[in-house]
DRENVEX-729705 format. One record per residue (C-alpha): residue number from 1; residue in one letter; x, y, z. Coordinates in nm, 2 decimals, decimal comma. Example, Ala and Ser with C-alpha at 12.3 -4.5 7.8 and 13.67 -1.06 7.14 Angstrom:
<pts>
<pt seq="1" type="A" c1="1,23" c2="-0,45" c3="0,78"/>
<pt seq="2" type="S" c1="1,37" c2="-0,11" c3="0,71"/>
</pts>
This chain:
<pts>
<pt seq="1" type="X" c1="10,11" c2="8,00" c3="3,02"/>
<pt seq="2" type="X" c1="10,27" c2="7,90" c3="3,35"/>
<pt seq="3" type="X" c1="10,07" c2="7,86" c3="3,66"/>
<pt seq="4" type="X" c1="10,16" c2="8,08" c3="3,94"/>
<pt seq="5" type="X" c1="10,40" c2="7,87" c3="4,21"/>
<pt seq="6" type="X" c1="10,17" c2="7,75" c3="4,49"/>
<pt seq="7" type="X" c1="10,26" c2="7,89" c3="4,84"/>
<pt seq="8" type="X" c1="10,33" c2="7,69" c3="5,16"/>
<pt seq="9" type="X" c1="9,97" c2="7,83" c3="5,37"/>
<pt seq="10" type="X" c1="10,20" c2="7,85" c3="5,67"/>
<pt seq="11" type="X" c1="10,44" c2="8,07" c3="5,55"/>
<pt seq="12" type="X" c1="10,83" c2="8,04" c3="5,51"/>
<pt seq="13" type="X" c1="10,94" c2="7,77" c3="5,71"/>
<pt seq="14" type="X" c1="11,18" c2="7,81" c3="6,07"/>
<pt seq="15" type="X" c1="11,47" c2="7,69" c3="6,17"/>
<pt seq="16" type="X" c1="11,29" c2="7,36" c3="6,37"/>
<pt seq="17" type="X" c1="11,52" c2="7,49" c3="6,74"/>
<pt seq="18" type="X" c1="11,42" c2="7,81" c3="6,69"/>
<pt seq="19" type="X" c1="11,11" c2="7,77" c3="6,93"/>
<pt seq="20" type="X" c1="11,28" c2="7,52" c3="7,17"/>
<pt seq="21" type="X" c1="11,60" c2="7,78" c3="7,21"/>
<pt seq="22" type="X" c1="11,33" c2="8,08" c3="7,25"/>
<pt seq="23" type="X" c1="11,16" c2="7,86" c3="7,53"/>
<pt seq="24" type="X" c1="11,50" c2="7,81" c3="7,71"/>
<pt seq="25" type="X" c1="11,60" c2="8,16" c3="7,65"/>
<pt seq="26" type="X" c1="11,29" c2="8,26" c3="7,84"/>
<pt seq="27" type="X" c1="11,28" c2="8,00" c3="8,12"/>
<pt seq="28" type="X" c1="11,66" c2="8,10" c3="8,24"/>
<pt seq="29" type="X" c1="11,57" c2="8,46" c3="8,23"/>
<pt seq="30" type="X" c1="11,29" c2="8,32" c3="8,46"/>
<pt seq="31" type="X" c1="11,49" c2="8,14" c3="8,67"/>
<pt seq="32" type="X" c1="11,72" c2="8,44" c3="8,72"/>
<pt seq="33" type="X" c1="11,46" c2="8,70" c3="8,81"/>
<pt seq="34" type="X" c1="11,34" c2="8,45" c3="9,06"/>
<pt seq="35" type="X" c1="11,69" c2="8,44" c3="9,18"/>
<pt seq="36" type="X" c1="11,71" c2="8,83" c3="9,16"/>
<pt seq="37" type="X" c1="11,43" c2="8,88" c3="9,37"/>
<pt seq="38" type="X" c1="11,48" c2="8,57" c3="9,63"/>
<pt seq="39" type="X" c1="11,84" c2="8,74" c3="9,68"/>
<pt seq="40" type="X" c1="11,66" c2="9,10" c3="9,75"/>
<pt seq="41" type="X" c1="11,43" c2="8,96" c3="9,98"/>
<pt seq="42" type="X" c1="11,71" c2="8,78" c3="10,17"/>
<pt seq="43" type="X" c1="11,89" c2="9,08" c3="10,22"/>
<pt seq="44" type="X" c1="11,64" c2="9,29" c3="10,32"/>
<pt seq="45" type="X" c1="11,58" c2="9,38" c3="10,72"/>
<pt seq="46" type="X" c1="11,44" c2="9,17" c3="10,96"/>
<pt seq="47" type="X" c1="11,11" c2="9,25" c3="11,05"/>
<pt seq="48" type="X" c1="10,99" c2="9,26" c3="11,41"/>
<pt seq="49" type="X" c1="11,29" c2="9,40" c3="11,59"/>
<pt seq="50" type="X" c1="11,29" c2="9,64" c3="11,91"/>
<pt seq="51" type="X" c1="11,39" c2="10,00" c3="11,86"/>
<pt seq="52" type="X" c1="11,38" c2="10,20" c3="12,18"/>
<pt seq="53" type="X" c1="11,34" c2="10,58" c3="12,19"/>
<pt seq="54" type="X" c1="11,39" c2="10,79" c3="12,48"/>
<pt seq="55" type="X" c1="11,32" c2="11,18" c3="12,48"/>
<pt seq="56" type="X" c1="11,26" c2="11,42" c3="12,77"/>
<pt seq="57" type="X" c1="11,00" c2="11,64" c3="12,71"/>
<pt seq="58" type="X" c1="10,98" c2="12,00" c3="12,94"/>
<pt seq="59" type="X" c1="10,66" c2="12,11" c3="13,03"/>
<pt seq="60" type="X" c1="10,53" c2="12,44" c3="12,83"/>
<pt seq="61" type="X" c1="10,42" c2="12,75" c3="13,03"/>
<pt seq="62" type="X" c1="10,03" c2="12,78" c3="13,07"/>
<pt seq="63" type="X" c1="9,84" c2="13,05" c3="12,94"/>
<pt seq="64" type="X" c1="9,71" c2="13,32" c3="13,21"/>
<pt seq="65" type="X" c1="9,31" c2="13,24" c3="13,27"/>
<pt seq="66" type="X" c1="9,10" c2="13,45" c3="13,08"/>
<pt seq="67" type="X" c1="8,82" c2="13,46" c3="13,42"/>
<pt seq="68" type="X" c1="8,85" c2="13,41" c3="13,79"/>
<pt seq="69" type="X" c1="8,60" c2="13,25" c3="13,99"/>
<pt seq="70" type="X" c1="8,58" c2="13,31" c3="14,35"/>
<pt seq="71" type="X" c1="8,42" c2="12,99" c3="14,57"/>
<pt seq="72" type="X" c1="8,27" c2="13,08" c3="14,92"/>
<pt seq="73" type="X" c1="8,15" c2="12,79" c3="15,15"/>
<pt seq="74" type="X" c1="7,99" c2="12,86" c3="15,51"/>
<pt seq="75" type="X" c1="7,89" c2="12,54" c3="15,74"/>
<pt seq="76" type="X" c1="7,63" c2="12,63" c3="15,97"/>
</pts>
């Protein structure tokens, strides 16, 4: 009877630059989002500026008083 073939515990072996390649991979699509976003911010409007607005506003009618008082003063 044959004994069964003994497995490696850690599995089927890699490729030994798949993990470095992976690593670069994902540090230059770092380095390009950083880029990405420095570039937006760059572009963007800067803050702090003046804006003047000028309207001319016309004066609205007043209602009519709903009670009128009448003031008397004597000196004496």
């Amino acid at each position: 009877m044959n004994a069964p073939a003994r497995r490696n515990p850690r599995g089927r072996r890699r490729h030994p630059l798949l993990r470095p390649a992976l690593l670069a991979l994902g540090l230059l699509a770092l380095l390009l989002l950083g880029i990405a976003i420095g570039r937006a911010l760059e572009d963007g409007p800067n803050p702090g500026g003046t804006q003047t607005n000028v309207r001319t506003l016309t004066p609205q009618p007043l209602p009519p008083a709903a009670r009128t008082v009448t003031v008397t003063v004597t000196m004496g």
